[in-house]
N, C-alpha and C positions, 0 to 999 in steps of 0.2 A: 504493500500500500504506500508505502514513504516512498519506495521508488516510479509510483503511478504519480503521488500528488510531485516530485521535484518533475518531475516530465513535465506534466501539468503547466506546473508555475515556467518552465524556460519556454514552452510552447505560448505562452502568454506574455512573457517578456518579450519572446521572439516577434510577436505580433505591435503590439505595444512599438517596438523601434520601426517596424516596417511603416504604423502611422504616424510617429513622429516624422521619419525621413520622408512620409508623402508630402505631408502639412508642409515642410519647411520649403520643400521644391515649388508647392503651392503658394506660399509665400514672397517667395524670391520671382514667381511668375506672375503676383499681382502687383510687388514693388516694378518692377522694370514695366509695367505696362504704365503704371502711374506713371515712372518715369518717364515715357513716351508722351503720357496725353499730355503733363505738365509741358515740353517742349512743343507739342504740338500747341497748343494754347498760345504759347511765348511766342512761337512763330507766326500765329493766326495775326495775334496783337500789335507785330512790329508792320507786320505788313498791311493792314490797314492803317496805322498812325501815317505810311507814306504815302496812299493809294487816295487816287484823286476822288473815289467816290465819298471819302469821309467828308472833304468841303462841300459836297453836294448833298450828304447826311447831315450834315451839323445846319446847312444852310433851311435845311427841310425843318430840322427836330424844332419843337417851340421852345423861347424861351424859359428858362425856368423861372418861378414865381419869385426866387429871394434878387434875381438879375434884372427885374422885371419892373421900375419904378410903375410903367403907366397902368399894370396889374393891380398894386395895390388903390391908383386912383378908382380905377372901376369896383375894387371891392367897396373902398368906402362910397364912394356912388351907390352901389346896391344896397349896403344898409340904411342910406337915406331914403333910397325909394320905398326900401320896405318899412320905414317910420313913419314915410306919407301915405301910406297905404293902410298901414293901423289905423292910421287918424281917420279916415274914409270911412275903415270900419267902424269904427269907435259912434261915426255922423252916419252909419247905414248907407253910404254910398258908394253899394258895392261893383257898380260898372268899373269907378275911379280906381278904388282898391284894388280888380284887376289887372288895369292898367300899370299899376305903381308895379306891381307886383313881377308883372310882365316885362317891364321894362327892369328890373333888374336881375329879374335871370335871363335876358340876353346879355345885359353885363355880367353875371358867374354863373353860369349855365350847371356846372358842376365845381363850384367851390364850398369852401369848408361851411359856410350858412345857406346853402342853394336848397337843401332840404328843404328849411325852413319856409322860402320865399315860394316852394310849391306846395305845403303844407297849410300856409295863409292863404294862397291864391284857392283851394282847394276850400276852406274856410268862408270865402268869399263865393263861390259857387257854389256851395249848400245852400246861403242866404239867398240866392237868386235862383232857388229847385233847379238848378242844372247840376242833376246827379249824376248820371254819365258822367260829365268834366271832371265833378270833385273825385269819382272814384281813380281815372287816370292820374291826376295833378296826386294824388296820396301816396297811389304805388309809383311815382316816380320818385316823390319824400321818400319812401322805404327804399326803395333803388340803391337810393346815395345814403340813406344810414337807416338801417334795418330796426335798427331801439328806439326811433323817435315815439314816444308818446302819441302824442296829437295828433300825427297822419296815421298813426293806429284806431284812436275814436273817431277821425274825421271817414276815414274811407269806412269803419264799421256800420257809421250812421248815414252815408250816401249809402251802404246797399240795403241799410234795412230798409229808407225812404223809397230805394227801388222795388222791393220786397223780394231781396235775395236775402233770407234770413239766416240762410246755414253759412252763405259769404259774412254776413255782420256776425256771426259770432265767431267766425275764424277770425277774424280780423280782430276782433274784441279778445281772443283768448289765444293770442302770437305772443 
């Protein structure tokens, strides 16, 4: 028996090196590929920084917002529009209010408050039973941020006024 279990155990050691020695060649066969893409990468990179299409890619790409003074003019612009468009609502004059509203998400169509200004507009289209409208102008509010509140109750309450009830409470309970 001692001489079945040492067989045993060197048959098991014996195996045991065989997957070490696989592992390592496995190994050394995903390092050098690394090594490969890494170079290949490096040569992708140098060779567009000279290639004429980058000036014609960088001339395409938009500016970025921090490079961007007339950017922040138009943001502040759209939260005046959407302070005048409160006040509208605030006086029930909700044509105006669309308007205000309208006009500043063509100034931030999708910027960091754009939710909001189709969340209002959406607000202002309840008020004038155009429930269709407000149901679109909410899920575009969710589009651009999915946790807003208020285009959560505003689009639950355009479909219950439409009487899609199983829609108002999905929307009521997101």
């Amino acid at each position: 028996r001692r001489e079945q279990r040492r067989e045993e155990r060197s048959h098991a050691d014996s195996s045991r090196h065989q997957d070490d020695s696989a592992l390592s060649q496995n190994n050394d066969a995903d390092n050098s590929r690394h090594r490969d893409d890494s170079a290949f990468s490096q040569n992708i990179e140098a060779d567009f920084k000279t290639s004429p299409i980058k000036s014609l890619t960088e001339k395409m790409m938009p500016v970025s917002p921090e490079n961007n003074p007339q950017n922040q003019v138009d943001l502040d612009e759209a939260e005046r529009l959407k302070s005048v468009g409160n006040t509208y609502m605030q006086n029930k004059e909700y044509e105006q209010a669309i308007a205000s509203y309208t006009a500043a998400l063509k100034l931030s169509p999708a910027g960091s408050q754009s939710h909001i200004y189709y969340s209002n507009r959406a607000a202002a289209l309840l008020s004038m039973k155009r429930f269709e409208e407000a149901v679109l102008d909410s899920e575009r509010s969710l589009a651009l941020k999915s946790d807003y509140g208020k285009a959560h109750s505003r689009l639950g309450l355009a479909h219950f006024l439409l009487g899609n009830y199983r829609r108002a409470i999905e929307a009521y309970t997101v």
